[in-house]
Every structure is written in structure tokens, then in C-alpha cells.
C-alpha positions in Angstrom: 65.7 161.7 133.9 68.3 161.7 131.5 71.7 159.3 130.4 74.7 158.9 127.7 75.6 155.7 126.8 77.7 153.9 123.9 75.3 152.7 121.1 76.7 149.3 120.8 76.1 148.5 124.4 72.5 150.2 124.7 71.1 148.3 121.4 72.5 145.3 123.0 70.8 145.3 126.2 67.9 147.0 124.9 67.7 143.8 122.4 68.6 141.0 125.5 65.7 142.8 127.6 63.3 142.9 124.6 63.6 139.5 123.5 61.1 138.1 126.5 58.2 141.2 125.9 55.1 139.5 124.9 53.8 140.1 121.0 50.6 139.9 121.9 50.4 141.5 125.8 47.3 140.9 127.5 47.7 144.4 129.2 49.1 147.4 127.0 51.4 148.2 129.3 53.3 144.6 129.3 55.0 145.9 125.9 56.9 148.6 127.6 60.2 148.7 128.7 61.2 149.9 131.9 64.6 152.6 132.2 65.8 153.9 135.2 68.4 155.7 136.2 69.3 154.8 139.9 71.1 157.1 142.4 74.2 155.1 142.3 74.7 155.8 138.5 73.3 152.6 137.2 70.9 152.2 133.9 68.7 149.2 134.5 66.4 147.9 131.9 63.7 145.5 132.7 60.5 143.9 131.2 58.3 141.6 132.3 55.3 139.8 131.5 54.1 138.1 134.8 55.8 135.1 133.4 59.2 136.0 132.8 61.3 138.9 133.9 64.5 140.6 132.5 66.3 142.9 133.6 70.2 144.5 132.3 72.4 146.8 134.4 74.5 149.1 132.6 77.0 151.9 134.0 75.9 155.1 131.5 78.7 157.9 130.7 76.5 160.2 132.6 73.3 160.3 134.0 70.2 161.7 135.9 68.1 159.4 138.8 64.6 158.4 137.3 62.4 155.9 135.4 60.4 156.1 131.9 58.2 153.7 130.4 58.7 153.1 126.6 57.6 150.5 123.7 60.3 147.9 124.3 60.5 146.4 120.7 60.3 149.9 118.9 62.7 151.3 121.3 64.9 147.9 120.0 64.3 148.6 116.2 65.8 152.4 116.8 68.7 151.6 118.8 69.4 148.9 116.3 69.1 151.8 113.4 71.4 154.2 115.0 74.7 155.1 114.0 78.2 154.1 116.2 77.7 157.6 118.1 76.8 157.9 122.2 73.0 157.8 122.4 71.5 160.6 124.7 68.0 159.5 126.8 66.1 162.9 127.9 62.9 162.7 129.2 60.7 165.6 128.4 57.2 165.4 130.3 55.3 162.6 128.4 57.8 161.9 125.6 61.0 160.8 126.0 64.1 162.2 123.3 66.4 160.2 122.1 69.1 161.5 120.3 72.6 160.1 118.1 74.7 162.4 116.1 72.1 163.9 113.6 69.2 161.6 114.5 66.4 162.3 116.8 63.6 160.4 117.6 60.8 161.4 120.3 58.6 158.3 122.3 55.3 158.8 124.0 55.8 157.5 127.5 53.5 154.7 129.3 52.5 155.1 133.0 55.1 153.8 134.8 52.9 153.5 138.2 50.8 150.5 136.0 54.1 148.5 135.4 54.3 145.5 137.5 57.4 145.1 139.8 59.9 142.5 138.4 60.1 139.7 141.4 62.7 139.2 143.5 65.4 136.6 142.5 65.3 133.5 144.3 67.7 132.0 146.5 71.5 131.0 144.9 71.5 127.0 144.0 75.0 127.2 142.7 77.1 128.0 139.2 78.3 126.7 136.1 80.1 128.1 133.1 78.2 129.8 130.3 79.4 128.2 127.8 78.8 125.0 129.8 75.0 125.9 130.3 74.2 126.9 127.1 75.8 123.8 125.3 73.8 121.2 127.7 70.7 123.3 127.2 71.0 123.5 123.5 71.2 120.1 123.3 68.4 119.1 125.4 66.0 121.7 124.5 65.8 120.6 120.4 63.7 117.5 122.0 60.9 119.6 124.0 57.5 119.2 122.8 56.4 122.4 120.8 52.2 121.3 121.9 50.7 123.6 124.2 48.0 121.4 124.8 50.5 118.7 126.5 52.6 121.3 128.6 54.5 118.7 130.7 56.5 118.0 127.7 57.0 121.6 127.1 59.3 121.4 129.2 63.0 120.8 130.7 63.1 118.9 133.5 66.2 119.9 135.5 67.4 117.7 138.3 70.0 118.6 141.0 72.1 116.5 142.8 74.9 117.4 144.6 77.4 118.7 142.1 75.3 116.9 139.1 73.1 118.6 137.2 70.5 116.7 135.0 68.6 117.8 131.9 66.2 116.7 129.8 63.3 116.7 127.5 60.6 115.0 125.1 57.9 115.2 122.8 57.4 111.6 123.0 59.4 110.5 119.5 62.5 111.6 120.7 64.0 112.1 124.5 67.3 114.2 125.1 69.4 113.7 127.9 72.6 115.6 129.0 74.3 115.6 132.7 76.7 118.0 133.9 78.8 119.2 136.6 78.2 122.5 138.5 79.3 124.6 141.7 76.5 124.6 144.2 76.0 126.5 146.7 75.6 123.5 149.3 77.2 120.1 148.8 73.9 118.0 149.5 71.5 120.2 147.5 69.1 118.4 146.0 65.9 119.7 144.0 63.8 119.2 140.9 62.1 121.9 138.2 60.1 121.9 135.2 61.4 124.9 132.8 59.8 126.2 130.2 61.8 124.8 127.2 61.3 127.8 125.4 62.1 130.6 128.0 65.3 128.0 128.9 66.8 128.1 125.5 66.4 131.5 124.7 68.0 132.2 128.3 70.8 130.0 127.6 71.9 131.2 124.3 71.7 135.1 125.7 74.2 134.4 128.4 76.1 131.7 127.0 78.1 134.3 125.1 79.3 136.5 128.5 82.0 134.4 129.3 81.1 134.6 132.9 79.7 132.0 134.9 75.8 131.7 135.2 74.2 131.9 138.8 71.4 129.6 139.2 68.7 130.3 142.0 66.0 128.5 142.4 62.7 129.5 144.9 62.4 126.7 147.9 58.8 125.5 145.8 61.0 124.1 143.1 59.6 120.8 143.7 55.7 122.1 143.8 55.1 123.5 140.1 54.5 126.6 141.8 58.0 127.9 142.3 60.6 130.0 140.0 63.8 129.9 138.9 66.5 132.5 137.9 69.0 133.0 135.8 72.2 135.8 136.0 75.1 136.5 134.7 77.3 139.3 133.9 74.7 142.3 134.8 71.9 140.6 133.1 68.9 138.3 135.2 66.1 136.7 134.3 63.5 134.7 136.1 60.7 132.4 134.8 57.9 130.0 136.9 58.1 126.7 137.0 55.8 124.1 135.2 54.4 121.3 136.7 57.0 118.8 137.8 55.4 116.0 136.1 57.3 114.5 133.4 57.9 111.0 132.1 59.9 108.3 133.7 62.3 108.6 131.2 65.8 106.8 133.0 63.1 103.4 132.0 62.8 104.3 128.3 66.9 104.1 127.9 67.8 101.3 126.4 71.2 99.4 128.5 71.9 96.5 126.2 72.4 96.5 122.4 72.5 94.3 119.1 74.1 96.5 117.0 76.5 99.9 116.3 77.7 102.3 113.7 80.0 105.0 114.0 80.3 107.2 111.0 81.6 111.0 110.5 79.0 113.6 111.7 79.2 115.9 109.2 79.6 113.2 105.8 76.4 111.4 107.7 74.1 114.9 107.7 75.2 115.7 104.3 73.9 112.5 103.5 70.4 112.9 105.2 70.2 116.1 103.7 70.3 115.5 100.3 68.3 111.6 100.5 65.5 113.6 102.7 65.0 116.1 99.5 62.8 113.3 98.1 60.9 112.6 101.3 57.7 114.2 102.2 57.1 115.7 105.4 55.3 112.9 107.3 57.8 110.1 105.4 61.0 108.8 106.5 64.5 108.3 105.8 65.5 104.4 105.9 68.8 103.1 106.7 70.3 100.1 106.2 73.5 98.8 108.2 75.7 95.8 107.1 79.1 95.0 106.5 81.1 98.0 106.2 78.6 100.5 104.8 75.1 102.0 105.8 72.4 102.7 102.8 70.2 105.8 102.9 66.9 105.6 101.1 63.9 107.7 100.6 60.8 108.2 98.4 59.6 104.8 97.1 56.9 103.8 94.2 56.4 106.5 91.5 57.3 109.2 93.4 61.1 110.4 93.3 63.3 108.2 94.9 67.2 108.7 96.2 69.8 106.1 97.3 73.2 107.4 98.5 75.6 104.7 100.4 78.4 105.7 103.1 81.1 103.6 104.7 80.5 103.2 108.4 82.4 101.2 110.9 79.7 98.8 112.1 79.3 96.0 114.6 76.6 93.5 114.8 73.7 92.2 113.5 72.0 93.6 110.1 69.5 96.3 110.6 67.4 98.0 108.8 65.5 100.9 110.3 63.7 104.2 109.6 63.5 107.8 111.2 62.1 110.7 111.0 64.7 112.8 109.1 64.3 116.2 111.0 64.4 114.5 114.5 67.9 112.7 113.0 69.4 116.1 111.5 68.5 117.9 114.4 69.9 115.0 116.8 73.1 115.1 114.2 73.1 118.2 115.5 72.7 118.3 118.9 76.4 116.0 119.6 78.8 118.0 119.1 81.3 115.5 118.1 82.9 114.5 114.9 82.1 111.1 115.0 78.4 110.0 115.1 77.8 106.4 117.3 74.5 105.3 116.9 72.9 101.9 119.2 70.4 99.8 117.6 68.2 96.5 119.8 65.4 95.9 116.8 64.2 98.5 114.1 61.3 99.0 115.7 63.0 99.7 119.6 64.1 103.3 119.8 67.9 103.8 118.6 70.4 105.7 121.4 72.6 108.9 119.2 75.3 110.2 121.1 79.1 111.4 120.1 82.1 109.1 119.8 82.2 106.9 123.0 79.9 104.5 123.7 77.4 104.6 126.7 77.9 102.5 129.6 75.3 102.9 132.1 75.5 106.7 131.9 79.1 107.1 132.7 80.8 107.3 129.2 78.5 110.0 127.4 77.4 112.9 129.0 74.4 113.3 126.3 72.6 110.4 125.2 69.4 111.3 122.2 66.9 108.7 122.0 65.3 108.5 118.7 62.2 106.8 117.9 62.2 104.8 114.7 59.0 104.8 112.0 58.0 101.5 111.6 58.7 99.7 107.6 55.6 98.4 106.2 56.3 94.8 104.9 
């Protein structure tokens, strides 16, 4: 086996592919990456850890058909290293060459016959542009619960209706929610899956840069906890299994009537937080306080340091004064994409509704609503 292919766009596959190999694989082999060299002239790269797969196709200057077994992440630090010069692949009985301009580097080889096969993709759902998909899953995917120990909120919960897609996540202080349109593959498709929030994001952000559009497929157990879904676009898959489907009934925990609102510039408002929350400790939170024409940041209080910093906001309602976490508000800040921040009060001790610019009418105006959970003021 043998191939010639353009550094740039080996170390950038080899990187995509590399990205899902397990740190820590229960199995030796599981850190390898699969290279083959098909009769049709393709390079495919694949890993896979009986969780997720991955898997890049690449079209090689010039190759020979076969398949070698390598480390996948030190095979990702060398192409990284390598200078802007074709990169030549030779395998040589149990060690395979690889040589670019003057350097030369030689790999022990695993056994290939002990590699699992990747699985097949599921069935096509339908398709959505990449830039759309990883948008709406960055968004979601900041509130997904980071405990292993309560894996249902782990999790994106993806619902499918017809041309709607719907996503979202929670770790119990905050909830994300973002709807989008899509192209599927049958008008009156309808299904529900728990993702990994993890796996999702990283997915996203790999193939939101392709420019192409992403093909969803989704196995016919989607609804079970015991299906898979799968992810392509542009020569590059990925698949993952599904988590449980059980997930809070969140639609119940948005709030459809409100005494108050502020809207203030995004970025002047997370400056704001940034520099008030250098006095706050890590489990302490950032208090706000909304009248007239102006909102009051506060944090630290008795003798320990203390910072006040005061910012016009167009505001409507009744007086509030409330408290959040300040790394679930920056990362919510962040998560809008919009220049103006509109924040929805009921009482300061109700959760608060973040989303960008327009306000939310039953779900039709916003496409991305974040729920924020206040910390309640002592006193």
C-alpha cells in the first residue's frame, strides 16, 4: 500500500478523523487509525471507538489499493509538523514510511484484522446548511449538563417535525432552546433523539466550516435510546448512538407572560459582566438591578472586594432586582448572536428568558430562546 497526497489536506483529515479517538481506549487497538487505499483511487481514514465513528474520503495524487493500522493522534502530531511538501505513505511490512521533502518518519503498524468495522450509516432524514447546523447546535449545546452521573441531561434532545427541527438542552440552571428549518427527506417525518452533547458539538463545528450542506440520517430506533444517528458532509461522516430519550418537559418551564424587559447592546452588556464578575467568587453571583433607564451590576459584598458599574438600558416594566450566575449569563451573552441583548423578567426569583433583539411571542418571533435560572438575594 502506498499514496501521495498534499500536506495541507492529509493533516486536515488526519486531524477531523483523530479528534473522536478515545485518550484512554479500553482496547489498544481503538487508538489506531484506519488508511486504505481503495481500488477506485480513494484514501479513506476512519476511527472508531464503538461509540462514535469517523471516517474522511480523500482523492490521493497517486496511489496503491490497501489498508494500515497506525496511532491516530501521533500520526496527527507528524502531519501537523511537516512542511508544505506532498506527503508519501509506503507501507513496508510492519512499519509504515512516511516521508515530506527531507523528513522521514517510520510507524509500527497495529493489526488491522482486530479493528472493528465502522457501522453502516443510517437511513437519510433530510439536510440543512452547515453553517445553519453548527450555529443552532452551538447555541444549544453551551446548556448541556457536563455530569456523567445524570446522563439524560448530557444530552441534545433533537426533535423533528416535518420541515422543523428542534434543539435543546439543560443542566437544570439553564435550558437552551433553538428551532430551525431543514430539507427532509419526507414531508411528514417525524422522530425524536437524545445526542450526546459533546459528540454533537464537536461534530457541528467540524463540518460547519465545508460550506456544503449536512446530511442527517437517523436509524428507525431513534425514538428507543437504542438507535444512531449520522452526520455527513463534504467526504467526511460521522455516526454516534443515541442516549436515552428521556429528557425534561421543558416547553412547561418557558415562561409566556412577563412583568418586565431590558434591551441593552450585547457586547457593552458582557464587557460589563466581565469586569463586575472579577470580584465574584466562583459559587457567587452577579446582581442586577433594572429601573428607569439604566441597569446596575454589582458583585462582592461585605469586606471582600466589591464592584458597581451602571449601563443605560431601554427598559419596560416593573423594578427588578435579580441575580445570576455570571458564567451561565456570559456564556448565554454568547450564545445569541445578536447585537442587541432582550432579556424577560416575571419575579427575581422565576427564571429570566435571554434571547436576541425581538421579543418572543409564543415561539414564533425568536428562533433561540435561553432560560436562565436566577440565585436567589438573601434579605
Amino acid at each position: 500500500m502506498m499514496f501521495r497526497i498534499d500536506r495541507d489536506v492529509l493533516a486536515e483529515a488526519v486531524a477531523w478523523t483523530a479528534r473522536s479517538l478515545p485518550a484512554r481506549p479500553s482496547v489498544p487497538v481503538l487508538a489506531g487509525m484506519r488508511l486504505e487505499v481503495t481500488g477506485e483511487q480513494q484514501l479513506k481514514l476512519s476511527g472508531f471507538d464503538y461509540e462514535v465513528s469517523a471516517e474522511v474520503t480523500l482523492e490521493p495524487q497517486t496511489g496503491e489499493p490497501g489498508v494500515v493500522l497506525v496511532s491516530g493522534r501521533l500520526l496527527a502530531e507528524i502531519t501537523r509538523a511537516l512542511p508544505a511538501q506532498p506527503v508519501e505513505l509506503v507501507v513496508d511490512g510492519a512499519k509504515a514510511v512516511v516521508t515530506c521533502g527531507s523528513a522521514r518518519f517510520t510507524l509500527l503498524t497495529m493489526p488491522v484484522e482486530d479493528y472493528p468495522s465502522l457501522p453502516a450509516m443510517p437511513p437519510a432524514a433530510g439536510r440543512v446548511g452547515s453553517d445553519v447546523f453548527a450555529s443552532a447546535v452551538g447555541q444549544v449545546a453551551v446548556a448541556a449538563g457536563k455530569d456523567d452521573t445524570l446522563p439524560m441531561l448530557t444530552g441534545v434532545r433533537m426533535e423533528i417535525a416535518g420541515d422543523t427541527v428542534t434543539l435543546a438542552a439543560t443542566d437544570r440552571y439553564r435550558l437552551a432552546v433553538r428551532e430551525l428549518k431543514w430539507q427532509p427527506e419526507q414531508p411528514d417525518f417525524e422522530a425524536v433523539a437524545m445526542i450526546p452533547g459533546r459528540t454533537l458539538a464537536d461534530t457541528a463545528k467540524a463540518l460547519g466550516g465545508t460550506g456544503a450542506e449536512v446530511e442527517i440520517a437517523l436509524s428507525s430506533a431513534g425514538g428507543t435510546g437504542e438507535g444512531m444517528i449520522g452526520f455527513s458532509s463534504a467526504g467526511r461522516r460521522t455516526t454516534t448512538r443515541l442516549l436515552d430519550p428521556e429528557f425534561p418537559k421543558y416547553r412547561s418551564l418557558l415562561p409566556t407572560e412577563f412583568s418586565a424587559s431590558a434591551e441593552l447592546p450585547t457586547a457593552s452588556f458582557v464587557e460589563a459582566v466581565k469586569r463586575v464578575a472579577l470580584v465574584a467568587e466562583r459559587n457567587t453571583p452577579v446582581r442586577l438591578s433594572f429601573r428607569g433607564g439604566e441597569v446596575v451590576l454589582e458583585a462582592g459584598s461585605g469586606d471582600e472586594a466589591q464592584a458597581v458599574e451602571a449601563l443605560p438600558v431601554e427598559f419596560d416594566g416593573d423594578e427588578i432586582n435579580i441575580a445570576f450566575n455570571h458564567q451561565f449569563l456570559l456564556e448565554g451573552l454568547g450564545a445569541i448572536d445578536s447585537d442587541v441583548a432582550r432579556l424577560q423578567f416575571t419575579t427575581p426569583t422565576k427564571p429570566a428568558i435571554l434571547t436576541g433583539g425581538k421579543p418572543v411571542d409564543n415561539g414564533a418571533g425568536e428562533d433561540y430562546r435561553y432560560l436562565i435560572m436566577p440565585i436567589r438575594l438573601s434579605g
